[in-house]
Structure formats: C-alpha cells, structure tokens
C-alpha positions as CSV (number, residue, x, y, z in Angstrom):
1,X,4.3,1.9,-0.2
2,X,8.3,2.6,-0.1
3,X,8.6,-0.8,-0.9
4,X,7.5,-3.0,-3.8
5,X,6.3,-6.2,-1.7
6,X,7.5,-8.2,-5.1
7,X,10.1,-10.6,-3.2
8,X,10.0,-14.5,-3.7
9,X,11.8,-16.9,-1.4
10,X,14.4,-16.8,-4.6
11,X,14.7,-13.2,-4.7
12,X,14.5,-11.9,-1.0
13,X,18.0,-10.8,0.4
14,X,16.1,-10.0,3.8
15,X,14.2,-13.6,4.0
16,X,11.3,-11.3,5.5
17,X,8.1,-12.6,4.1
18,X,6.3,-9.5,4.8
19,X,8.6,-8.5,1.2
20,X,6.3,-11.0,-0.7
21,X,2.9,-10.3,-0.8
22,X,2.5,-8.4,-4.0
23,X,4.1,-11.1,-5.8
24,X,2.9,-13.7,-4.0
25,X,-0.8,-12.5,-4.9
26,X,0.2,-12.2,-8.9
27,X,1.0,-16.0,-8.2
28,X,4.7,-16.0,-8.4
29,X,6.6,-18.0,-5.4
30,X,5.8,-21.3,-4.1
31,X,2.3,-23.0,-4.0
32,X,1.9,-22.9,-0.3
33,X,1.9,-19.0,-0.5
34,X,0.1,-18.5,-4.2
35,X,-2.1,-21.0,-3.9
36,X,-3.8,-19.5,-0.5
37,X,-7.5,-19.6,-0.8
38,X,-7.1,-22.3,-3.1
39,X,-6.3,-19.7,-6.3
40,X,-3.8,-17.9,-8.4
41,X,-3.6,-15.1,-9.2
42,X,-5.5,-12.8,-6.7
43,X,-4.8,-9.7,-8.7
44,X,-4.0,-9.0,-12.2
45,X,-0.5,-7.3,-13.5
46,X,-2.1,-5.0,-15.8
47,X,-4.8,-3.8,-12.9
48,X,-1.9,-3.2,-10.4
49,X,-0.3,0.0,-10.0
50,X,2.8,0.8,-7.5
51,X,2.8,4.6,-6.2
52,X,6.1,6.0,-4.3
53,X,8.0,3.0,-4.1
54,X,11.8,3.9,-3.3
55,X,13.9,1.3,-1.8
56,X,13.1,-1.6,-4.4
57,X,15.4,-4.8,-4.4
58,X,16.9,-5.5,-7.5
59,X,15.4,-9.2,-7.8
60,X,12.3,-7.3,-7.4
61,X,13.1,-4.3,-10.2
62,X,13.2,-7.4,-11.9
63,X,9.8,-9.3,-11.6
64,X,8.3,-5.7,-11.8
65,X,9.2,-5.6,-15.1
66,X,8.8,-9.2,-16.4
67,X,4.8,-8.9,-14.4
68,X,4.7,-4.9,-16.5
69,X,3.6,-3.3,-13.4
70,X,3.2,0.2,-13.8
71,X,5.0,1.6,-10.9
72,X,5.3,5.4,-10.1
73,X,8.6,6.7,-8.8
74,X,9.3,9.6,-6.6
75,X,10.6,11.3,-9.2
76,X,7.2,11.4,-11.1
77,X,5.3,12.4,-8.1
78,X,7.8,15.1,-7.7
79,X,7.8,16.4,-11.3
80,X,4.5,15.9,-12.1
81,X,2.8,16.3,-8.9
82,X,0.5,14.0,-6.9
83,X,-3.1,14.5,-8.6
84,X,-1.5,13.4,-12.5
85,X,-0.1,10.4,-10.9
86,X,-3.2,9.7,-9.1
87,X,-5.2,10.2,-11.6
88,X,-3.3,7.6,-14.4
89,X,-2.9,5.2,-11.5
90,X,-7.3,5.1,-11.3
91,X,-7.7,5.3,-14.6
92,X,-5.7,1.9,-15.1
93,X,-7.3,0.2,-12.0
94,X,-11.0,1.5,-12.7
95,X,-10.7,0.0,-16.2
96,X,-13.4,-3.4,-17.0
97,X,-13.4,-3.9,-13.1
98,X,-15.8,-3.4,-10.5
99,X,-13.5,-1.7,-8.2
100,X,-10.2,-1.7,-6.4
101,X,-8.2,-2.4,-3.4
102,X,-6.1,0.0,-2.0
103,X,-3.1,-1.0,0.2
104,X,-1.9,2.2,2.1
105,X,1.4,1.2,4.4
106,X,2.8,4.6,6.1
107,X,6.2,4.2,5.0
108,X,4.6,5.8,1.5
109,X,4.9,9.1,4.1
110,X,8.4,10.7,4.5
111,X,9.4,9.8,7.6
112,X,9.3,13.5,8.6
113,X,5.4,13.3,8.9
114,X,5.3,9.7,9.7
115,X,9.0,9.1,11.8
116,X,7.7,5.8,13.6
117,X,7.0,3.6,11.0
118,X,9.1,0.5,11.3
119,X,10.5,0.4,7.7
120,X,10.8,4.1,7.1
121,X,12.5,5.5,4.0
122,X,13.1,8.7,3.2
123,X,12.2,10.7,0.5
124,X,8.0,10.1,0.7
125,X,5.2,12.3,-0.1
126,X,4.5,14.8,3.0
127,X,1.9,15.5,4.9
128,X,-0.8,16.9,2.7
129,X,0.3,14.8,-0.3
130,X,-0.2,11.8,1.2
131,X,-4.1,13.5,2.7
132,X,-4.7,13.9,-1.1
133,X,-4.0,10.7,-2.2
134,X,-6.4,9.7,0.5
135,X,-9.2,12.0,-0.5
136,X,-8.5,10.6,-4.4
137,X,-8.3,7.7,-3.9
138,X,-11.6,6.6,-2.0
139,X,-14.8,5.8,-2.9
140,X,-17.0,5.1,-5.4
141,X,-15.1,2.5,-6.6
142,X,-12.8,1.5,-3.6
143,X,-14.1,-1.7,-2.4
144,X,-11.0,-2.6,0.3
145,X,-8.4,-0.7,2.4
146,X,-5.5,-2.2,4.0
147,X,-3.9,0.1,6.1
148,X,-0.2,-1.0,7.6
149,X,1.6,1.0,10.3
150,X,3.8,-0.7,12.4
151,X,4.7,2.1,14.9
152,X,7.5,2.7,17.0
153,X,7.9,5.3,19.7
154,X,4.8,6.9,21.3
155,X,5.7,10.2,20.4
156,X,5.8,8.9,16.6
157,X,2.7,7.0,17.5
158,X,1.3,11.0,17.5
159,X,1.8,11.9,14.4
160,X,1.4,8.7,12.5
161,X,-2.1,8.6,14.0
162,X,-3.0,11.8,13.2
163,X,-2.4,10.4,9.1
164,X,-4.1,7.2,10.1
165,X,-6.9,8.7,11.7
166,X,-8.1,11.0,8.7
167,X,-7.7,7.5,6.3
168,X,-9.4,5.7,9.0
169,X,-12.3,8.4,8.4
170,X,-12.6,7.6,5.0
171,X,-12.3,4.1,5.1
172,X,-15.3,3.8,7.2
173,X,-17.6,5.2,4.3
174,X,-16.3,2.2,2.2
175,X,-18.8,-0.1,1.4
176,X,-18.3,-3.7,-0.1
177,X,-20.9,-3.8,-3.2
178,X,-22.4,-7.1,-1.5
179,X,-22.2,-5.9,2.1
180,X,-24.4,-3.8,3.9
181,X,-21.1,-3.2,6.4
182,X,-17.6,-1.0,5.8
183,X,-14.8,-3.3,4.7
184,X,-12.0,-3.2,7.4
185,X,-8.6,-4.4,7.2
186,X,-5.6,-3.5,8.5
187,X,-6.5,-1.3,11.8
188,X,-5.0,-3.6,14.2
189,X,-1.2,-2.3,13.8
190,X,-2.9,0.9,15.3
191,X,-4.9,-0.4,17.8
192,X,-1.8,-2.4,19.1
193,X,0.4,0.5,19.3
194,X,-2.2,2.9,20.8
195,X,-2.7,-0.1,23.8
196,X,1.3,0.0,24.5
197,X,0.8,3.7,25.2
198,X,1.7,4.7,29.0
C-alpha cells in the first residue's frame, strides 16, 4: 500500500475513514471502530509489516513508531531490491503464527502500470515487481487476501486488471486451514468497475 491506513479520528487531516483501518485493527481509535466483532486487537504490531508506503501522514509516522511497525520504504525496495524485502517482511509474519493476511491495494503499483487507481502515488514498484511480490507472497501460509482497486477510467480499468487478474489467479489457490473453499475478499472494487464498462 502507498498509504499507511494508521489514521485515528485524532490524527486524520482528510477525515476519510478508509485512512484508519490498520490502526483501527491494532485497537487504537474509538471503541465503536476497535471494538468491531466485539475484540481488540485484530492484529498484532510485532506480526505487522508495511511494504512501499510513500505518502504517510505525520500523525500516522507517529503511531507507526509508538505501535514499532516495521515498515519498508521505497527507498529499501529500491536499494535492496524486492525479494530481500519480501523475504524479512515473511520471515516476521510467518513467525509463532499459523499464517497471514495479505492486504494488496494497487496504489502499492506506480501509477505508470496501474494509472486508474483512485489514490495513486507515484514512485511504486512496476509492473513485474509488484508480479513478484504476488508470486512471494502466496501460499502455504497465506490464509486471506484483500485486494483494493478502486478504478477510474476504462482505459486504466485495462491495465489495472491485467495486475488484478494474475493476483486474482493466485488468490483462488488460497485455502483457509478450516475451509474446504478459497478465502475471498476484496474482488468487488473490480467487478464494479468492469460492470461500468461501455
């Protein structure tokens, strides 16, 4: 994700709640958003990893550090390439559990490979950077994908699908350890978009 997703209702400067569900699950912000479910935390700090995030508010630079989130910048993906970085990022999640969620939003994808995306930043990972982490990061111990990609434009639509598509492919061999069927989240934004084609 471009973005961190660690906003509170304190901390926002946009007052868009779709800034607060990272922090929101490690149980900071008010009750009637931590306590969904009826428990808090969802996730643990010291399981969580952030990869690519580049247009971080400071009130969330902040809680990052007080919650000791290991996030990876741009800047290491750049210097030290996409597999290092994948491979300390499982190698913290994988760690006493029984397997991970991944939340994939497109904006992680320069906008230059993913242009429609409605909170595009730029400076991402391309095209086969972003296919890697896909391949990497999937099974055997993947046990949820969301996938968000609010698309704008059907040209964009295009090329943001073609991305989508191949994670889409991988998230259908997922399988939740209890559940004989593939653990789908997310596909909707898609689907939506696709429907609003000509």
């Amino acid at each position: 994700d471009a973005h961190a997703d660690m906003n509170t209702p304190d901390t926002t400067p946009s007052g868009n709640i779709h800034g607060m569900p990272l922090a929101t699950s490690l149980g900071y912000g008010p009750p009637e958003l931590t306590e969904i479910a009826g428990f808090s935390p969802k996730v643990r700090w010291d399981k969580t990893v952030l990869i690519g995030a580049r247009d971080v508010d400071r009130g969330e630079r902040a809680l990052i550090r007080e919650a000791g989130i290991r996030t990876f910048t741009m800047r290491e993906i750049d210097e030290d390439g996409i597999v290092p970085v994948l491979e300390e990022a499982l190698a913290i999640v994988n760690e006493g559990t029984a397997g991970f969620l991944v939340s994939w939003d497109m904006d992680f994808v320069d906008p230059n490979f993913a242009p429609g995306v409605g909170t595009a930043v730029k400076g991402g990972v391309d095209y086969r950077e972003g296919h890697l982490a896909l391949e990497i990061g999937v099974p055997p111990h993947v046990i949820g994908v969301d996938h968000d990609a609010h698309v704008r434009g059907v040209k964009a639509l295009g090329q943001v699908v073609g991305l989508g598509e191949r994670h889409h492919r991988f998230r259908a061999q997922l399988r939740h350890p209890h559940r004989r069927h593939p653990v789908v989240l997310g596909r909707r934004h898609v689907r939506a978009a696709r429907a609003r084609r000509p």
